[in-house]
PQR file with spaces between the fields and no chain letter, atoms N, CA, C, O and H, PARSE charges and radii, in Angstrom:
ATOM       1  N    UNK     1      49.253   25.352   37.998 -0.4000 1.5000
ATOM       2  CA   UNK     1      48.415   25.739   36.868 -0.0000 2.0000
ATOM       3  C    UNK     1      47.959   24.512   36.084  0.5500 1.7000
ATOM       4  O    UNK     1      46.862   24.557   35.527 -0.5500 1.4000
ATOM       5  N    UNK     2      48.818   23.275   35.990 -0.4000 1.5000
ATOM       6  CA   UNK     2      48.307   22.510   35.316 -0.0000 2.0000
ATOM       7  C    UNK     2      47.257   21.526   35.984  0.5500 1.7000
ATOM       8  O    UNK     2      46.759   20.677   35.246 -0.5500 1.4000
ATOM       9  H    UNK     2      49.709   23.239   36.443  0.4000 1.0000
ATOM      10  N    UNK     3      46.892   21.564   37.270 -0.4000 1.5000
ATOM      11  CA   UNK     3      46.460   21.175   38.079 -0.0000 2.0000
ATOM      12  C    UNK     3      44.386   21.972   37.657  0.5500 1.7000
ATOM      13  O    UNK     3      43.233   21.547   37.587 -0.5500 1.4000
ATOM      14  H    UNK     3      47.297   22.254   37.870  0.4000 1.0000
ATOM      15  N    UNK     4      44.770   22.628   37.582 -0.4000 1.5000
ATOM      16  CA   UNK     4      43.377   23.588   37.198 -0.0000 2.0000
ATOM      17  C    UNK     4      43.028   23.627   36.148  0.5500 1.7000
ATOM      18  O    UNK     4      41.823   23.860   36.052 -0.5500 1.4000
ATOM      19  H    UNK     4      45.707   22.974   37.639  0.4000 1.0000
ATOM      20  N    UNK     5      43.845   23.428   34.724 -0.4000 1.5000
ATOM      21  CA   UNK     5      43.497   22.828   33.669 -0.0000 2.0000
ATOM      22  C    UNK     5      42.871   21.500   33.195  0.5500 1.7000
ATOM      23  O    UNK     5      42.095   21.072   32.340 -0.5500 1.4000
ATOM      24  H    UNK     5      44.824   23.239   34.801  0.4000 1.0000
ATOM      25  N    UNK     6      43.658   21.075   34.250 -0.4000 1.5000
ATOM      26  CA   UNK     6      43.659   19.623   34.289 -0.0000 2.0000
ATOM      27  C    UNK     6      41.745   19.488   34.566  0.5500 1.7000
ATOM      28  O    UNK     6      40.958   19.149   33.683 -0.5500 1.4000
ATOM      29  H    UNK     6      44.288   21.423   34.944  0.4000 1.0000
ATOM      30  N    UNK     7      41.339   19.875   36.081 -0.4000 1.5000
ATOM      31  CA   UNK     7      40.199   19.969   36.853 -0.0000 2.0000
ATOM      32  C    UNK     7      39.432   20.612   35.400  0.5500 1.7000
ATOM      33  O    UNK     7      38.584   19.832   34.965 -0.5500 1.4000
ATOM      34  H    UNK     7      41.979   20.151   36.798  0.4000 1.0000
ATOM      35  N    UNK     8      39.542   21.503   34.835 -0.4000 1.5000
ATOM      36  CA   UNK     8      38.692   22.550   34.290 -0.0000 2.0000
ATOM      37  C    UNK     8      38.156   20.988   32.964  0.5500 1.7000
ATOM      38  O    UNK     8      37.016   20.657   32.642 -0.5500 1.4000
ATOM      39  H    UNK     8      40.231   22.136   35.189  0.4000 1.0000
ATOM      40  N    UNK     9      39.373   20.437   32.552 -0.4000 1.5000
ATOM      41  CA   UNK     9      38.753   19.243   31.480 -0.0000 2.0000
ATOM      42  C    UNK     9      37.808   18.598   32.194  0.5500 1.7000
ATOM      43  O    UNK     9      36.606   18.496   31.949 -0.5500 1.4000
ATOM      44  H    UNK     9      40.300   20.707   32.814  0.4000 1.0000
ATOM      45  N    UNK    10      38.662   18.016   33.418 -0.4000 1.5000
ATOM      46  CA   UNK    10      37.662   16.974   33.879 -0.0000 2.0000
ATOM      47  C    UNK    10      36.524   17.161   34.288  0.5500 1.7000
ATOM      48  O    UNK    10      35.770   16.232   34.579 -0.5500 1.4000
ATOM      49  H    UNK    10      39.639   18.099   33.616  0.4000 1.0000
ATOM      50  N    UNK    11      36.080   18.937   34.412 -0.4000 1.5000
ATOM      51  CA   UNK    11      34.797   19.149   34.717 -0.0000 2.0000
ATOM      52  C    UNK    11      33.621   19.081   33.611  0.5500 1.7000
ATOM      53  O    UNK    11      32.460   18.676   33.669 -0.5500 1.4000
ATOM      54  H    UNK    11      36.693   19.691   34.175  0.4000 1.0000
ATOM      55  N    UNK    12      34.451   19.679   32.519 -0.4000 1.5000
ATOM      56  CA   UNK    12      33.571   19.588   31.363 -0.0000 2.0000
ATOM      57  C    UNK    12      33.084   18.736   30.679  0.5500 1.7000
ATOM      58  O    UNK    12      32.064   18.870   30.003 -0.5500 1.4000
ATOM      59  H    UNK    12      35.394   20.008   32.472  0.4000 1.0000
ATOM      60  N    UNK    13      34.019   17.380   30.812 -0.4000 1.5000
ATOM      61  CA   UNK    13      33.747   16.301   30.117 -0.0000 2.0000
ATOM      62  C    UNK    13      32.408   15.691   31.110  0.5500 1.7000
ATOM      63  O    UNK    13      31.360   15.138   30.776 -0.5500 1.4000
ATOM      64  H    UNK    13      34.848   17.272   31.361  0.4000 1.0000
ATOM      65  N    UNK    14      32.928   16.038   32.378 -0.4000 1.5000
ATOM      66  CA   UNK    14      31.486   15.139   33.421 -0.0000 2.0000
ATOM      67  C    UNK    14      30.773   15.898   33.295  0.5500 1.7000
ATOM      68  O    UNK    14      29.730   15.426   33.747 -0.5500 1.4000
ATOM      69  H    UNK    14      33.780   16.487   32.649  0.4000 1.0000
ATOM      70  N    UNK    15      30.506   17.369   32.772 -0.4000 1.5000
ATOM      71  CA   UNK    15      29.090   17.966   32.411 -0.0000 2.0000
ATOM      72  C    UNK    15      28.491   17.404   31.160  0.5500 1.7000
ATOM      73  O    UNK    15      27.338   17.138   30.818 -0.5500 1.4000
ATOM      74  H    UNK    15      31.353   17.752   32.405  0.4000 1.0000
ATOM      75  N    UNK    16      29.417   17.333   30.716 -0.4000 1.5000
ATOM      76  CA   UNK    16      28.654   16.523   29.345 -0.0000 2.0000
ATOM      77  C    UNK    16      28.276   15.234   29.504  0.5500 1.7000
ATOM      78  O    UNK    16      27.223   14.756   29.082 -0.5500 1.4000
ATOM      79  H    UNK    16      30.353   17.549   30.994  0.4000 1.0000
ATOM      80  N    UNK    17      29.060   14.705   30.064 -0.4000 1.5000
ATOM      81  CA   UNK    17      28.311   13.244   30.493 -0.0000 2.0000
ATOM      82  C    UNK    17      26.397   13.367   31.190  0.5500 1.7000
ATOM      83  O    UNK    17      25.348   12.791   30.902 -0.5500 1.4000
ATOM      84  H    UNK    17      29.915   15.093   30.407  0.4000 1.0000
ATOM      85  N    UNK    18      26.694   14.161   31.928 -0.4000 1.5000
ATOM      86  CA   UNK    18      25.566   14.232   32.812 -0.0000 2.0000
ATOM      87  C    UNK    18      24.793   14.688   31.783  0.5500 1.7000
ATOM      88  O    UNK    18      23.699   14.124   31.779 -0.5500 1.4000
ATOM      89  H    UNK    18      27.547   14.629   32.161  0.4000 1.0000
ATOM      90  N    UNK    19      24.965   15.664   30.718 -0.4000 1.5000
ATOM      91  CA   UNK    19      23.729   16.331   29.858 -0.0000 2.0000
ATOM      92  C    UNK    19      23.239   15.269   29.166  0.5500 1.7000
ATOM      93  O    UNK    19      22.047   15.137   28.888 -0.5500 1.4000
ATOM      94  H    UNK    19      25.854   16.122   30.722  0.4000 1.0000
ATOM      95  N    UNK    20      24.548   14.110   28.724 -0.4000 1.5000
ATOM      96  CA   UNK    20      23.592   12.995   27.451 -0.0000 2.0000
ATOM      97  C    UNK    20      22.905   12.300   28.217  0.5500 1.7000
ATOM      98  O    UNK    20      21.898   11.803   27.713 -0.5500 1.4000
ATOM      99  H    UNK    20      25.517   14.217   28.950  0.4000 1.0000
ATOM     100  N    UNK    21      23.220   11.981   29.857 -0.4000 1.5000
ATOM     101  CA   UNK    21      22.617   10.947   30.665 -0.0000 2.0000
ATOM     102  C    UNK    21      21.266   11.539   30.940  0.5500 1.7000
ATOM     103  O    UNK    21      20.345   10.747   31.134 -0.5500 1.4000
ATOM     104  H    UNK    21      24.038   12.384   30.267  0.4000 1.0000
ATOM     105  N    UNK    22      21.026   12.831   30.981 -0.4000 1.5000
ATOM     106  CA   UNK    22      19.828   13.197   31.114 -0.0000 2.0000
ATOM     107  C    UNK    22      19.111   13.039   29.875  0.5500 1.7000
ATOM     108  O    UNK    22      18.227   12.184   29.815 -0.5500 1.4000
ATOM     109  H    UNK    22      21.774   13.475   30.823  0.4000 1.0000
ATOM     110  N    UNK    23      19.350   13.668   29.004 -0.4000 1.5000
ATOM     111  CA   UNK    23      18.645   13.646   27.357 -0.0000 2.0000
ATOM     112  C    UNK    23      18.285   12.023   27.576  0.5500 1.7000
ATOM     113  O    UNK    23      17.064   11.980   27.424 -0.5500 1.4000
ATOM     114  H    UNK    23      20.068   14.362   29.052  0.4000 1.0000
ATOM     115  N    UNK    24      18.745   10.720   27.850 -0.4000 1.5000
ATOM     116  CA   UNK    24      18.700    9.810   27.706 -0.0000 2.0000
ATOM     117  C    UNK    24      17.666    9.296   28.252  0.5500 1.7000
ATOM     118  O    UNK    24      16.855    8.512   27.759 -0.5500 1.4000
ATOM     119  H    UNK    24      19.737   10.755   27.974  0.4000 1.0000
ATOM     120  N    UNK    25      17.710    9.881   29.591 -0.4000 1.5000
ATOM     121  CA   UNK    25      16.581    9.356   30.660 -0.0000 2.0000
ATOM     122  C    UNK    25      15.250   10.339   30.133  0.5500 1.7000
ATOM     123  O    UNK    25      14.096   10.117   30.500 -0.5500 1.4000
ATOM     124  H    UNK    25      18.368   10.518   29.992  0.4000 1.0000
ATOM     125  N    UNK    26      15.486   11.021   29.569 -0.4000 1.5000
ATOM     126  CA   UNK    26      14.175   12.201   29.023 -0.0000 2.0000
ATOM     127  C    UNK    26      13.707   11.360   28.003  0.5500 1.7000
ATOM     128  O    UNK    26      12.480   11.300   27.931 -0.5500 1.4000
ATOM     129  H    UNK    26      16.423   11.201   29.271  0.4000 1.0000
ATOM     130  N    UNK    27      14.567   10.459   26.912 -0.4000 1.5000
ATOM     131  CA   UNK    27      13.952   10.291   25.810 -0.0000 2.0000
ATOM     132  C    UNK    27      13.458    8.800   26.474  0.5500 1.7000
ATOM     133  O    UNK    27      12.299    8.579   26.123 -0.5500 1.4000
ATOM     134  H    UNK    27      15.564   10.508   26.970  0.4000 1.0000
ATOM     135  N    UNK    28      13.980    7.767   27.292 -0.4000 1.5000
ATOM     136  CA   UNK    28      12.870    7.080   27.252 -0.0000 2.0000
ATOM     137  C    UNK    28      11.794    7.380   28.370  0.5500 1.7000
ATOM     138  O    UNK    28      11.006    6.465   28.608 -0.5500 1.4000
ATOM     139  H    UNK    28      14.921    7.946   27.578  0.4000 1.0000
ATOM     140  N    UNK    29      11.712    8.162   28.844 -0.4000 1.5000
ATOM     141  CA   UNK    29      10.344    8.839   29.217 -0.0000 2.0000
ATOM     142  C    UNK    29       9.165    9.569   28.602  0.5500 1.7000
ATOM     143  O    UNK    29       8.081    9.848   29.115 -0.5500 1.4000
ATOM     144  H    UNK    29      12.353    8.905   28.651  0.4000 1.0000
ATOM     145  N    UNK    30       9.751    9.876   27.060 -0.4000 1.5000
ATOM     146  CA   UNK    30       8.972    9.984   26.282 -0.0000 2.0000
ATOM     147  C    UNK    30       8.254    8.719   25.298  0.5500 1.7000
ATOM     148  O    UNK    30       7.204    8.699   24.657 -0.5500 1.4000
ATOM     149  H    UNK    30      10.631    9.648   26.644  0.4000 1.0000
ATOM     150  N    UNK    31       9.158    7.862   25.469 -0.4000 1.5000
ATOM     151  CA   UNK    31       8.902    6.663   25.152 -0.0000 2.0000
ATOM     152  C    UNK    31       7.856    5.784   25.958  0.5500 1.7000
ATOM     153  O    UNK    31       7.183    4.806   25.630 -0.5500 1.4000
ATOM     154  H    UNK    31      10.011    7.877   25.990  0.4000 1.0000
ATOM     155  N    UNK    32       7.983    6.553   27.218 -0.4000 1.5000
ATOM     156  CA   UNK    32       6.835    5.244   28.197 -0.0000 2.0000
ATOM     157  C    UNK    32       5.868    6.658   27.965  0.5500 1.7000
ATOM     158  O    UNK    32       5.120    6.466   28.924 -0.5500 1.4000
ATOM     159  H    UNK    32       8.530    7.347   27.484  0.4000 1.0000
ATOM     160  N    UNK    33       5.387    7.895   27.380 -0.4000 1.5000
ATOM     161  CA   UNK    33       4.306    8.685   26.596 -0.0000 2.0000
ATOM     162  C    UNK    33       3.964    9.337   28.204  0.5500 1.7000
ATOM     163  O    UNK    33       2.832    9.732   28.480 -0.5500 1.4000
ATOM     164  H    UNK    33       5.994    8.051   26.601  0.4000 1.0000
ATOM     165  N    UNK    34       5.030    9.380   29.133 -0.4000 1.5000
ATOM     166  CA   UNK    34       5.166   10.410   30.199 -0.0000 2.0000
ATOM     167  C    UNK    34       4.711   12.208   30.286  0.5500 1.7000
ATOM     168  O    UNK    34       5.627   12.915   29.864 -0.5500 1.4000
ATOM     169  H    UNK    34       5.950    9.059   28.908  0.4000 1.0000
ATOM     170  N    UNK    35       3.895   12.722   30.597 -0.4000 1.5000
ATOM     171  CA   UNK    35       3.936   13.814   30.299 -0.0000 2.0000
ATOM     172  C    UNK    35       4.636   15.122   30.305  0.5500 1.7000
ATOM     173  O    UNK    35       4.783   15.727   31.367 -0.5500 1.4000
ATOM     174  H    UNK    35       3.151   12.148   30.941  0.4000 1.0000
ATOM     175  N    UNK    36       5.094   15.610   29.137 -0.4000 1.5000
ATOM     176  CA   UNK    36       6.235   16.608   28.945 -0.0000 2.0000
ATOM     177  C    UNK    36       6.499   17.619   29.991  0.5500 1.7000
ATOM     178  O    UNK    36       7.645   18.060   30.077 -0.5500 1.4000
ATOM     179  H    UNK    36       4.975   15.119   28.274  0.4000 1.0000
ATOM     180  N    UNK    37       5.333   18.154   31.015 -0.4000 1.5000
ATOM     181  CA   UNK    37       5.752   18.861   32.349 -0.0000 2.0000
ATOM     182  C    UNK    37       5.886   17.786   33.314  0.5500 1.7000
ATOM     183  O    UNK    37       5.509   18.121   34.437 -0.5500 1.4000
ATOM     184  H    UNK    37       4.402   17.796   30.945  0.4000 1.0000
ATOM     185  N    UNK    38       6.174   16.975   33.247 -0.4000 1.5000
ATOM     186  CA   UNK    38       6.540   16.086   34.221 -0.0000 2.0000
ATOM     187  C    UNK    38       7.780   15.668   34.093  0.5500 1.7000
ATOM     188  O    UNK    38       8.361   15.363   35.135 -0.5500 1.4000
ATOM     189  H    UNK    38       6.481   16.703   32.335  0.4000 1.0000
ATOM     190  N    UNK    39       8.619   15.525   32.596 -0.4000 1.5000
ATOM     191  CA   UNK    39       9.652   15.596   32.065 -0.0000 2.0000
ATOM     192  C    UNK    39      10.657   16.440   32.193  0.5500 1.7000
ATOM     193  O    UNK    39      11.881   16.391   32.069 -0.5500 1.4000
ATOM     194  H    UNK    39       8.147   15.773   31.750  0.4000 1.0000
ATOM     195  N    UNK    40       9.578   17.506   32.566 -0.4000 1.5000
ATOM     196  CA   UNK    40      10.581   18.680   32.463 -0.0000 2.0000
ATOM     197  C    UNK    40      10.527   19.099   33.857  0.5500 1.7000
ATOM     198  O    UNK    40      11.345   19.961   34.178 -0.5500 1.4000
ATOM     199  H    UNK    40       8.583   17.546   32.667  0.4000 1.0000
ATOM     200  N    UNK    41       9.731   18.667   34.748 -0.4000 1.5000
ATOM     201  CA   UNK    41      10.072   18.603   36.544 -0.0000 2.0000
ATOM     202  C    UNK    41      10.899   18.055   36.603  0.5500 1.7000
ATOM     203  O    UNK    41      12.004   18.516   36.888 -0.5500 1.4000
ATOM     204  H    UNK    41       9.066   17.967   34.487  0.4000 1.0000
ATOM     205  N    UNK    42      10.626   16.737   36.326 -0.4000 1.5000
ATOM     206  CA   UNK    42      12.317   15.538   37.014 -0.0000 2.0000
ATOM     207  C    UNK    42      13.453   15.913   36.414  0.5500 1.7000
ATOM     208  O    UNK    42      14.478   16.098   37.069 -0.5500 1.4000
ATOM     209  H    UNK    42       9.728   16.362   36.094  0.4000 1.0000
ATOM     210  N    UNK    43      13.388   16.091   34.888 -0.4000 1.5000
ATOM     211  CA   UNK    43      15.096   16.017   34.087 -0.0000 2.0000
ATOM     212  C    UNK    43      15.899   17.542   34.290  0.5500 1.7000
ATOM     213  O    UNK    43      17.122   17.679   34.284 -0.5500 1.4000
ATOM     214  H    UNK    43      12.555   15.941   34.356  0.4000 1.0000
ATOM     215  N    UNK    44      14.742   18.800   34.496 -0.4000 1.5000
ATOM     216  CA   UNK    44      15.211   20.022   34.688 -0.0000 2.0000
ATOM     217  C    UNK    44      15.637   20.577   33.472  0.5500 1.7000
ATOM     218  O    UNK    44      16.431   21.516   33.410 -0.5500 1.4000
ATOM     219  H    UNK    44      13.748   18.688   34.501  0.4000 1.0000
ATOM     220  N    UNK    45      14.966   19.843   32.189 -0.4000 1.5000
ATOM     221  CA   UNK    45      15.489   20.230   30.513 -0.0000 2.0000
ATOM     222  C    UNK    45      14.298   21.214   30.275  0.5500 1.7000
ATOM     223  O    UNK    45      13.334   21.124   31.036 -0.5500 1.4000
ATOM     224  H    UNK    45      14.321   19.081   32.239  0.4000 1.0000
ATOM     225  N    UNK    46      14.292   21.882   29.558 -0.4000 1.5000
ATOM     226  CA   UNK    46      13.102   23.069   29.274 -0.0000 2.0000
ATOM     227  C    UNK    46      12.246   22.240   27.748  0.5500 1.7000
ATOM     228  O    UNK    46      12.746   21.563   26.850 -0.5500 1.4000
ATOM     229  H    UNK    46      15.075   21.955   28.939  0.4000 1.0000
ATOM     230  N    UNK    47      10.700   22.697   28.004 -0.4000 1.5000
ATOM     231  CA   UNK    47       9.829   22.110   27.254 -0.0000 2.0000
ATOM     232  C    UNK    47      10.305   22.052   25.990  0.5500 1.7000
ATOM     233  O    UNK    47       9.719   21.264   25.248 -0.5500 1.4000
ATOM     234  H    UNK    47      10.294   23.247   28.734  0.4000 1.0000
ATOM     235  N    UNK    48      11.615   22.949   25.338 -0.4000 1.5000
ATOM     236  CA   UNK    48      12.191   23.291   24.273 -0.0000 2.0000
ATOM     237  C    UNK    48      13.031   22.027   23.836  0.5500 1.7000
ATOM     238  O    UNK    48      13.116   21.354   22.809 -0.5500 1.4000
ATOM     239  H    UNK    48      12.091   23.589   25.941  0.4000 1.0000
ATOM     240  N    UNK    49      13.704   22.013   25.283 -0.4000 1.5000
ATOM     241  CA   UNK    49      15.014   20.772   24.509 -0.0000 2.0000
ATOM     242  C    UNK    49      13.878   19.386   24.612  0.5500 1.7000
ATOM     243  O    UNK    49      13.865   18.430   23.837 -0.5500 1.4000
ATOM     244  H    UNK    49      13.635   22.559   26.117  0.4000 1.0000
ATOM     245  N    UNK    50      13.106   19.568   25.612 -0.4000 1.5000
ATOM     246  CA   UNK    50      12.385   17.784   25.267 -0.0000 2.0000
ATOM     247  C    UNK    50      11.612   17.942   24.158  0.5500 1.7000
ATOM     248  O    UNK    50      11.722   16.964   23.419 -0.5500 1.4000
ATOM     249  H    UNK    50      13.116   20.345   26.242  0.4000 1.0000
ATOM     250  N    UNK    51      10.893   18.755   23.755 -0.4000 1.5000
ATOM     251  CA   UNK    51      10.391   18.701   22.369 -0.0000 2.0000
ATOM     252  C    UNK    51      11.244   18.399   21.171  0.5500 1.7000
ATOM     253  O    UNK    51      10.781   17.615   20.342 -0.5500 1.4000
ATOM     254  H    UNK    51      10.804   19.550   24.355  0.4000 1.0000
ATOM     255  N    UNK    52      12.560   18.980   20.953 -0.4000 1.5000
ATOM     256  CA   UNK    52      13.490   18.639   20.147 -0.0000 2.0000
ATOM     257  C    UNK    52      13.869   17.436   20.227  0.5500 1.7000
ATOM     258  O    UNK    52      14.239   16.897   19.184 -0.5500 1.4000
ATOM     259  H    UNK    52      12.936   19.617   21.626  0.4000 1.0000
ATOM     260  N    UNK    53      13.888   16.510   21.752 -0.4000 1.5000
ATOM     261  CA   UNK    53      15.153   15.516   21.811 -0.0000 2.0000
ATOM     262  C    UNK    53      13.209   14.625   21.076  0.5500 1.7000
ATOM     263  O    UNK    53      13.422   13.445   20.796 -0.5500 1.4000
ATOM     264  H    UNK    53      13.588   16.947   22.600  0.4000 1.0000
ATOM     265  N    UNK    54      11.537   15.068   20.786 -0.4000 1.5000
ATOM     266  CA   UNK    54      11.263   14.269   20.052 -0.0000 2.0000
ATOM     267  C    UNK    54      11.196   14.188   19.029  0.5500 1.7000
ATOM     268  O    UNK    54      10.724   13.184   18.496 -0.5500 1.4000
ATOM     269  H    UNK    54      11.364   16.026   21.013  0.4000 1.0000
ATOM     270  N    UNK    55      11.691   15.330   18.290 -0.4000 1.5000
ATOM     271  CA   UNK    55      11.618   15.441   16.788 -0.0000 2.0000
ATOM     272  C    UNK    55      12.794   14.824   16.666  0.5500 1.7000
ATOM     273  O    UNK    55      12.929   14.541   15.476 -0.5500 1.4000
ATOM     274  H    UNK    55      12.074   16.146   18.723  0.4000 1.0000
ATOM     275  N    UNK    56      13.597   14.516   17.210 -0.4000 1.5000
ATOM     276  CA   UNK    56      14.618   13.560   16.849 -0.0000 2.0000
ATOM     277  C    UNK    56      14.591   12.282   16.677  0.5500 1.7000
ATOM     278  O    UNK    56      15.230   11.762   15.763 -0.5500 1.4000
ATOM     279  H    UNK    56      13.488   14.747   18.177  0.4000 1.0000
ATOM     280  N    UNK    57      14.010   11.731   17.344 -0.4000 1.5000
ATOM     281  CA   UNK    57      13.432   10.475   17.528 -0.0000 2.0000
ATOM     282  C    UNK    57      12.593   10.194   16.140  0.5500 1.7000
ATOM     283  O    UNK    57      12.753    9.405   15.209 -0.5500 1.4000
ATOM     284  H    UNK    57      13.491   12.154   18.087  0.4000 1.0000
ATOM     285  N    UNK    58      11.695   11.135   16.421 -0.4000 1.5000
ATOM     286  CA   UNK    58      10.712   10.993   14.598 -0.0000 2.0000
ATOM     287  C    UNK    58      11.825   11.033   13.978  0.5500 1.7000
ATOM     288  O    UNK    58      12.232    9.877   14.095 -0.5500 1.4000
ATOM     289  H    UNK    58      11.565   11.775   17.178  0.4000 1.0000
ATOM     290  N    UNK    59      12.405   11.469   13.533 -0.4000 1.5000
ATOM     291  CA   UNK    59      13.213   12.072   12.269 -0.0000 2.0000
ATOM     292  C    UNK    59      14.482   10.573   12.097  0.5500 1.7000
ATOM     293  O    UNK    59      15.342   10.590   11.216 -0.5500 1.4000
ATOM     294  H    UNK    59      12.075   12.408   13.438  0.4000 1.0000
């Protein structure tokens, strides 16, 4: 059992890794003024979260 707990952390933490590594690679693709369905082909983030990850950036 602790063996599967164990796995169940280590999965979550590498999902999260992978989500900021994407947000990351999304935001400087908005930075080189890439177009947002093209953003959202490669990174697989919905027009929703890349629009947000640019109001962040403004803000």
């Amino acid at each position: 059992m602790k063996i599967s707990a164990d796995k169940a952390i280590h999965d979550t933490f590498f999902e999260k890794g992978l989500e900021k590594g994407i947000k990351k690679t999304a935001q400087k693709m908005i930075k080189k003024g890439i177009d947002i369905d093209v953003i959202v082909e490669i990174t697989g983030l919905t027009r929703e979260q890349i629009e947000q990850l640019m109001k962040e950036k403004i803000d």
